[in-house]
C-alpha positions as CSV (number, residue, x, y, z in Angstrom):
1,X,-21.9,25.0,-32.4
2,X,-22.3,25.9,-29.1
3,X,-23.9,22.4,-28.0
4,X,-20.5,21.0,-29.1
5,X,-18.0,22.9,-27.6
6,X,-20.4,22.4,-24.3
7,X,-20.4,18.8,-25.0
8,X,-16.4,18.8,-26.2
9,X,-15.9,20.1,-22.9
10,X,-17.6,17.9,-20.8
11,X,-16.1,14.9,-22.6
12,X,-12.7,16.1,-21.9
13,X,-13.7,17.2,-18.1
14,X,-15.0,13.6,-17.8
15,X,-11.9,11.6,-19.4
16,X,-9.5,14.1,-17.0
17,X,-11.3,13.8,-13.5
18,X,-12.5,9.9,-13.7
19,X,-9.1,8.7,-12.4
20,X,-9.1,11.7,-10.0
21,X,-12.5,10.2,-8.4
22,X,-10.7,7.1,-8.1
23,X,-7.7,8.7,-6.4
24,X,-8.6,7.9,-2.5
25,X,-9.8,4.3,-3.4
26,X,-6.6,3.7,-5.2
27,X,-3.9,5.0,-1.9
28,X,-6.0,3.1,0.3
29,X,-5.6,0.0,-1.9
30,X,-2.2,0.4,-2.8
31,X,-1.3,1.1,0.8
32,X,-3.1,-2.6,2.2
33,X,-1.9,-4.4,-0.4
34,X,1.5,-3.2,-0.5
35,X,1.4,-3.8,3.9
36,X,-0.3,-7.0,3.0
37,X,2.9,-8.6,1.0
38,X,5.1,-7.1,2.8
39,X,3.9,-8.6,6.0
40,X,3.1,-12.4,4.6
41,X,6.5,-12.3,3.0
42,X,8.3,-11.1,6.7
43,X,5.7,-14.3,7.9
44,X,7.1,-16.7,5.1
45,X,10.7,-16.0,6.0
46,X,10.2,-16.6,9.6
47,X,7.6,-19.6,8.8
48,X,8.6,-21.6,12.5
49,X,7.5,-18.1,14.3
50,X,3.9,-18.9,15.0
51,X,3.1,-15.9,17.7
52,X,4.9,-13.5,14.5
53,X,2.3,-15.2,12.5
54,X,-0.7,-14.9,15.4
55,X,-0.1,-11.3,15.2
56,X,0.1,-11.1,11.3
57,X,-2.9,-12.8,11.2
58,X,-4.9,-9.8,13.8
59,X,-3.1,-7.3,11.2
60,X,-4.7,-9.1,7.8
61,X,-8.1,-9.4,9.2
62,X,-7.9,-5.6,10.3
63,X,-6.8,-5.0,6.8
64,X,-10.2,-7.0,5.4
65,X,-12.0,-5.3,7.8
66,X,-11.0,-2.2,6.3
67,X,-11.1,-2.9,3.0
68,X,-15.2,-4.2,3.5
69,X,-15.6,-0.4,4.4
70,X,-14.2,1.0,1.2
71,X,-16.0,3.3,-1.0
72,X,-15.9,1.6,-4.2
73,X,-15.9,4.0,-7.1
74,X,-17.4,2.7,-10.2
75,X,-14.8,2.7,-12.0
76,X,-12.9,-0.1,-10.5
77,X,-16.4,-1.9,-9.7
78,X,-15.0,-4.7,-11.4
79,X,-11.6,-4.9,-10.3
80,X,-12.9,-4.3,-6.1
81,X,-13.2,-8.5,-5.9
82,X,-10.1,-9.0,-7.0
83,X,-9.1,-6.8,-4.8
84,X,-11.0,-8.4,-1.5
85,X,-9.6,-12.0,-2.7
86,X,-6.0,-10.7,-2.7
87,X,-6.6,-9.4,0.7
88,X,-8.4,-12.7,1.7
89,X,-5.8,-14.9,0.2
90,X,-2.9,-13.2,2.3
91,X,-5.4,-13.5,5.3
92,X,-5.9,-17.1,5.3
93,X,-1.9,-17.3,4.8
94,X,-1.2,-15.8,7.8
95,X,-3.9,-17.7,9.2
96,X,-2.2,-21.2,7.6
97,X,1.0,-20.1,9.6
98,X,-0.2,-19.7,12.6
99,X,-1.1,-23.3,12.8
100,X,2.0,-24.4,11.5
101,X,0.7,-25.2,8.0
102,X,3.7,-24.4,5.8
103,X,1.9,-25.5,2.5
104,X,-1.0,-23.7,2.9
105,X,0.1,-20.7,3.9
106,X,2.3,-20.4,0.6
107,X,-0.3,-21.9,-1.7
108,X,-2.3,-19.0,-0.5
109,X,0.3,-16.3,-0.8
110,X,0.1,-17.7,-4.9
111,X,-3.2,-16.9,-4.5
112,X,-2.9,-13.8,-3.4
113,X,-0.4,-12.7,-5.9
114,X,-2.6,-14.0,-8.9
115,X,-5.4,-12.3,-7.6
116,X,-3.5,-9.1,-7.2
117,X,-2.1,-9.2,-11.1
118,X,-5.9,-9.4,-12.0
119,X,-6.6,-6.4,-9.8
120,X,-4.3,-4.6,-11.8
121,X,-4.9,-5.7,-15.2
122,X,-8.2,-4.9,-14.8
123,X,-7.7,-1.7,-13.3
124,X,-5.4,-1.0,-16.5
125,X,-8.2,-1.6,-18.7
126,X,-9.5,1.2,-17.6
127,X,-7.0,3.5,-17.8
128,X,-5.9,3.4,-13.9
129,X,-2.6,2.0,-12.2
130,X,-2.4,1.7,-8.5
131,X,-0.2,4.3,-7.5
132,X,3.2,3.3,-5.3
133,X,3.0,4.1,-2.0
134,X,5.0,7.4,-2.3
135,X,3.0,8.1,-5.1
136,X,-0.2,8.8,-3.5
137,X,-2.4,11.9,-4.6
138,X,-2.8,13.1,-0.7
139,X,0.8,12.7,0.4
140,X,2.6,15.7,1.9
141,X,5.6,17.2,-0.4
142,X,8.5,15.8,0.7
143,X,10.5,18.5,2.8
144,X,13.4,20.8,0.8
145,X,16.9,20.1,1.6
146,X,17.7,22.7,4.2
147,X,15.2,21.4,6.6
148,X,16.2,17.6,6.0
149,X,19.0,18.7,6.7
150,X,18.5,20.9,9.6
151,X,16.1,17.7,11.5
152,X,19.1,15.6,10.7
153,X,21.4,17.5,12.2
154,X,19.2,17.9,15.1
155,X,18.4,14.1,15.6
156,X,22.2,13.5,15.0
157,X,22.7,16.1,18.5
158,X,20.2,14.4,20.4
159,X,21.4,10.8,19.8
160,X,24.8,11.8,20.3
161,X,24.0,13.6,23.6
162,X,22.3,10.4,24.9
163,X,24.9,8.2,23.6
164,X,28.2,10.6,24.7
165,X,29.5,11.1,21.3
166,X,31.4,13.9,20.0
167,X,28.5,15.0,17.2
168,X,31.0,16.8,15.2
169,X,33.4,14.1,15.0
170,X,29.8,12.4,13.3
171,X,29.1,14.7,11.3
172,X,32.1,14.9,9.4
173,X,32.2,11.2,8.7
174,X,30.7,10.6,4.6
């Protein structure tokens, strides 16, 4: 009897903390591939700015860089190429724009995004979903309302003093 409550609670110890060993992989992953789309897609509506997508470029390949030095946990062994392709993908399409090549660099944004589904579906297979950005297990509690509204108010007097604006006058505007 008490080999199975021992073993009961391992089980359930096990099923609880696997995700949780997962947790800084994830906010690392979530946080390059979220900055990854979001910066391809600010290079695909300015597709004529080359020296926008020079520096996107430096950005991705600092991203892969990063990602290459990951700690993979094993349970997202099998998703982690996915992973690496999505961030190669939106690589080589900032890469495509820099030299003006319009086609590749949104065939490869495709790419990127079909790699990216996979990463997910296969990290849903094992019970895991990349977390949103504000999501993330380390992120700091977001501050209570007196002292949002206290840093407003003091970012509202300091732009107003620089500016020569009556901050009262702004502060009573809705």
């Amino acid at each position: 009897m008490k080999r199975l409550v021992l073993l009961l609670t391992f089980a359930l110890a096990t099923l609880f903390a696997s995700p949780a060993l997962a947790g800084p992989y994830m906010n690392t992953a979530a946080m390059l591939l979220r900055e990854g789309f979001q910066s391809v897609e600010f290079v695909r509506s300015n597709l004529g700015d080359r020296e926008l997508a020079r520096v996107a470029h430096t950005i991705a390949e600092a991203r892969m860089d990063a990602a290459a030095h990951l700690t993979i946990p094993k349970e997202v062994d099998k998703a982690h190429p996915h992973f690496l392709l999505a961030l190669a993908s939106l690589e080589r399409a900032t890469e495509a724009a820099s030299r003006g090549d319009v086609s590749g660099c949104l065939r490869n944004i495709e790419t990127a995004r079909g790699e990216s589904r996979t990463f997910r579906a296969l990290l849903e297979q094992q019970q895991l979903k990349l977390p949103a950005v504000r999501e993330c297990s380390l992120s700091r509690p977001e501050p209570d309302g007196a002292r949002s509204a206290q840093a407003a108010r003091s970012v509202l007097r300091s732009v107003s003093a620089r500016l020569s604006v009556d901050s009262a006058r702004l502060a009573s505007r809705p």
